[in-house]
C-alpha positions in Angstrom: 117.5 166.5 118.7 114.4 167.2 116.1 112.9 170.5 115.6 108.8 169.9 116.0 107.2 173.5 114.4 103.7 173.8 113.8 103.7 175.1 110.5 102.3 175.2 107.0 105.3 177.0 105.3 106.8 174.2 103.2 109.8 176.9 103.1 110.1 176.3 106.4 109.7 173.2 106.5 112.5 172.4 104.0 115.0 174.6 106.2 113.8 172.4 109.1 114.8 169.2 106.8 117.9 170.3 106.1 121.5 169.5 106.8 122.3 172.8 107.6 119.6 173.4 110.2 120.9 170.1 112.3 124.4 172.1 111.7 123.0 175.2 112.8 121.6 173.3 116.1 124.5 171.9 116.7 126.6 174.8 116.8 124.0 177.0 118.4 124.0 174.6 121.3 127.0 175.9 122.2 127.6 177.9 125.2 129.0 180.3 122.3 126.7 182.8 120.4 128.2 182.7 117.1 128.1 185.8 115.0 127.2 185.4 111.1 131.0 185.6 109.9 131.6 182.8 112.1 128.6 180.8 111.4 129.2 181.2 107.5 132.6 179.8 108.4 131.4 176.3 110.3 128.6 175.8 107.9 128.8 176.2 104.0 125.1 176.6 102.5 124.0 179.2 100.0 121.6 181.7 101.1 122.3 181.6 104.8 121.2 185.2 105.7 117.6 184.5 104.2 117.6 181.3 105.8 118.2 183.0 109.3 115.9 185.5 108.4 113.4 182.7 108.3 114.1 181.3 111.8 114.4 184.6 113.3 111.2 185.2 112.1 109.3 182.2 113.3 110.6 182.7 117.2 113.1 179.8 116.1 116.4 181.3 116.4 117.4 184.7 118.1 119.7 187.4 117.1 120.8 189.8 119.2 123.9 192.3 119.3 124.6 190.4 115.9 125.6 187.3 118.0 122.8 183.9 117.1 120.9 181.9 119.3 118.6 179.1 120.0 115.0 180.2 121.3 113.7 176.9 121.3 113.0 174.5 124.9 114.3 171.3 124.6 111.9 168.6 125.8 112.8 165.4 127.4 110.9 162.6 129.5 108.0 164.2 131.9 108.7 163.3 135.5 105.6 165.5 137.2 103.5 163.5 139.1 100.3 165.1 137.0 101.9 163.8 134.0 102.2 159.9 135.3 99.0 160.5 137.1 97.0 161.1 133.7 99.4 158.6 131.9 98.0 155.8 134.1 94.3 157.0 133.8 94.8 156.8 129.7 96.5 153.4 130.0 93.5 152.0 131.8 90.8 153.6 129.8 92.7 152.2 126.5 93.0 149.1 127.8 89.4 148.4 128.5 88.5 149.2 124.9 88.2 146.6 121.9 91.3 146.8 119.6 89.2 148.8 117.0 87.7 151.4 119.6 91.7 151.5 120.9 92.6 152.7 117.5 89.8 155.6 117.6 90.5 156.4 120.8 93.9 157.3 120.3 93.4 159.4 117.3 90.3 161.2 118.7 93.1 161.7 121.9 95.7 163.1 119.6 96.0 167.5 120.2 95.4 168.3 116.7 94.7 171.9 116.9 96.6 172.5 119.7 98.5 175.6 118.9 102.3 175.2 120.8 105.8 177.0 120.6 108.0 175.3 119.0 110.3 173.1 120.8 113.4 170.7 120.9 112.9 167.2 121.1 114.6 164.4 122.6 114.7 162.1 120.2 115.4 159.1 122.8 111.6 160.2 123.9 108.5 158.1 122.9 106.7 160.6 121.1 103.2 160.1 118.9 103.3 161.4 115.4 100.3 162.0 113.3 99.3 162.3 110.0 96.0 162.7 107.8 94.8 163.2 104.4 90.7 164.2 103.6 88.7 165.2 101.1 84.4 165.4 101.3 84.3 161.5 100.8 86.9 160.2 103.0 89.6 160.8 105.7 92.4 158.6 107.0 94.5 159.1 109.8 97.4 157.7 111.2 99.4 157.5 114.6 102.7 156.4 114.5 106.2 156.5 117.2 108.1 158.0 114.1 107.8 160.6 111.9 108.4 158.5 109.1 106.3 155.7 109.2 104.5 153.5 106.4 101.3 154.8 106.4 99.4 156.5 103.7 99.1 159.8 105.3 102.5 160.1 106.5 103.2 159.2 102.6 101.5 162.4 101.2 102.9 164.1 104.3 106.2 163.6 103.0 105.8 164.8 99.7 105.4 168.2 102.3 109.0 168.2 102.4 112.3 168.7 99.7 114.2 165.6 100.6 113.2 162.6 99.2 112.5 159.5 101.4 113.9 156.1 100.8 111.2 154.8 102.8 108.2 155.5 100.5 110.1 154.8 97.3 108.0 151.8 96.2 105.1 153.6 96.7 107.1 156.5 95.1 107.0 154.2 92.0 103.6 152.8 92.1 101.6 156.7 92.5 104.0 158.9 92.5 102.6 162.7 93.4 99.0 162.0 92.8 96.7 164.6 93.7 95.7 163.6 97.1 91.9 165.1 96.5 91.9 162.9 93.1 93.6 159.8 94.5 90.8 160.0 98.2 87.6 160.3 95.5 89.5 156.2 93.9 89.8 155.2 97.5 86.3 155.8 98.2 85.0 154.2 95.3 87.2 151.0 96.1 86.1 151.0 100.0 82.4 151.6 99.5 82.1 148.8 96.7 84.0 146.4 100.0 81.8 147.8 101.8 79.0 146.4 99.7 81.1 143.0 99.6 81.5 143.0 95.8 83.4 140.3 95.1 84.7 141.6 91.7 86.7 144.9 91.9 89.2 145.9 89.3 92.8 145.9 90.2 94.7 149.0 90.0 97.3 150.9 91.6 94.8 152.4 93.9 93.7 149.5 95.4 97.5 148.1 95.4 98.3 150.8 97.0 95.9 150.5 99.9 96.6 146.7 99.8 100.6 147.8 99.9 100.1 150.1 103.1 97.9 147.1 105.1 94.6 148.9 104.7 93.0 146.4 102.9 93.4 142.4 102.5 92.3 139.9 100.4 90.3 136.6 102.1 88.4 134.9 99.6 87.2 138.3 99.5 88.6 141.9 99.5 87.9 143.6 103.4 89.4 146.6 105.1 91.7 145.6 107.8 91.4 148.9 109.9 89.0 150.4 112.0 86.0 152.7 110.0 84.1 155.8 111.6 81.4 156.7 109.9 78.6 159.5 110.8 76.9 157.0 113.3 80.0 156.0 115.6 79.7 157.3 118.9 82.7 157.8 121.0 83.0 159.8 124.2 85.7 159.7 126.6 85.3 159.7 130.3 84.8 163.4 131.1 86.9 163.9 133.9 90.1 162.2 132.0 89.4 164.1 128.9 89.5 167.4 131.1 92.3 166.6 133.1 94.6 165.3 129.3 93.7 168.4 127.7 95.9 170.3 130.9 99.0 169.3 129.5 101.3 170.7 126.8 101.2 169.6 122.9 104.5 168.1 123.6 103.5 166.1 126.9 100.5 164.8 125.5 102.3 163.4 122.4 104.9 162.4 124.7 101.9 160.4 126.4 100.7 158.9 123.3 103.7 157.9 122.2 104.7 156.0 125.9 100.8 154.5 125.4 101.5 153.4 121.4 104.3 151.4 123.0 102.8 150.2 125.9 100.0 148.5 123.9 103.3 147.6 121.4 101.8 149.2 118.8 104.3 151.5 116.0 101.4 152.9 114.0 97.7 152.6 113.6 95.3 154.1 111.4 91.9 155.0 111.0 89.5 155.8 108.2 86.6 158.0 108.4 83.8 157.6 105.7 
C-alpha cells in the first residue's frame, strides 16, 4: 500500500517516506487500535509522538480514547460502470490523435489542481503519476506509471524528499541539486538555439543532462525528441468527455490514466512548454 497526500510540507513528506510510516500502516491495519505504549513497542523511531502529531494533524491518522487509527480509504481497481464507460471514451479519443498530440493530451487530462483526501493505494493498481518543474521561460512535464520514473521532473521531484534514490544517482553525479529556476533559464537557452537548428552548441552538463533523460538526440544535428507547446498550440478536448472525466475522483482519474499509459504501452512521457 502507498500513501498518496496532496501536500507541500516536505516534513510530511519525509514521514510519508519513511520506514516507520509503512510500519505504522502496517500495524494500524490491524483490526487492533494500538495505544502509544504499544506502538512505541512494535516500532522503534525517535520522535514518535511529534510524528503522530503530524498525521493526526493532516486527517492521516486518528486518535481517539488514546487508542491510534487509520483515517485513510484504501483505493483499489474501479468496477462502476461510469468509470469503464469514460475509460472507453478516453481510449478512443487518445487513440485518434498523432503520437505528439497523445502526449499533450494526456498531460492537459491529468487533475492537477484537484484538491482530494488523502487515500491508500493499491499498489497492484495502474495508476498515473505526474511531475513538473517551470520557471518564466520554460516548463516540462511528465506522466509516468511510477512514482519514480526517469524523467527530469520526477528528478527534482525527488530531491522533495529525505531518502536518497538509487535511481537518479548518475544524474545525482552529473547536477547534483542545481537550482531548478537556474538550471530551466540553461535548458532554454540550449532548446531555443535547436530550435533555431544551430548546428554548433557547446557541450555541457546541461545539455548531457537533457540528452541523458531522452529529451534531446543527436542526428547529424541536435533535435528535441519530445512533443513542444508553445503559446500558439491549440488543444481542446471533446466537450462532453472533458465534462463527464472531470466527474470522477483524483484517485479514479489517475487510476484511468494510468490503465490508458499502459494501454497505449507507454511508462512515461513528457512534455515541454516554451
Amino acid at each position: 500500500m502507498k500513501v498518496m497526500v496532496k501536500t507541500e510540507n516536505q516534513s510530511l513528506e519525509a514521514i510519508i517516506s519513511s520506514s516507520f510510516f509503512q510500519e505504522l500502516c502496517n500495524l494500524l491495519n490491524n483490526e487492533s487500535k494500538p495505544t502509544l505504549r504499544e506502538i512505541k513497542q512494535q516500532i522503534s523511531t525517535p520522535k514518535i509522538d511529534q510524528q503522530l502529531d503530524m498525521l493526526i494533524k493532516e486527517a492521516i491518522v486518528k486518535r481517539e480514547d488514546k487508542r491510534y487509527s487509520l483515517l485513510l480509504p484504501t483505493m483499489q481497481a474501479s468496477t462502476s460502470m461510469t468509470y469503464e464507460m469514460v475509460k472507453e471514451k478516453v481510449i478512443s479519443y487518445l487513440a485518434a490523435l498523432s503520437l505528439e498530440e497523445r502526449s499533450i493530451a494526456f498531460i492537459h487530462l491529468y487533475p492537477k489542481n484537484k484538491d482530494y483526501s488523502p487515500f491508500l493505494l493499491d499498489e497492484t493498481v495502474p495508476f498515473s503519476y505526474y511531475a513538473t518543474i517551470f520557471n518564466d521561460l520554460v516548463t516540462i512535464t511528465s506522466l509516468a506509471t511510477q512514482e519514480d520514473a526517469w524523467t527530469l521532473p520526477h528528478y527534482f521531484q525527488s530531491h522533495l524528499k529525505s531518502a536518497a534514490n538509487s535511481l537518479f544517482e548518475p544524474m545525482e553525479s552529473l547536477i547534483g541539486d542545481v537550482d531548478p529556476h537556474y538550471y530551466l533559464d540553461q535548458v532554454w537557452t540550449i532548446l531555443d538555439k535547436i530550435q533555431q537548428q544551430r548546428r554548433r552548441i557547446r557541450e555541457n552538463i546541461f545539455l548531457t543532462s537533457l540528452q541523458q533523460f531522452q529529451l534531446i538526440d543527436y542526428q547529424d544535428r541536435w533535435v528535441v525528441t519530445v512533443p513542444i507547446q508553445t503559446s500558439l498550440t491549440t488543444f481542446g478536448l471533446n466537450r462532453e468527455l472533458e465534462e463527464e472525466f472531470s466527474h470522477l475522483s483524483f484517485a479514479e482519474q489517475c487510476m484511468l490514466l494510468g490503465e490508458c499509459l499502459q494501454y497505449f504501452r507507454l511508462s512515461q512521457l513528457t512534455v515541454i512548454t516554451m
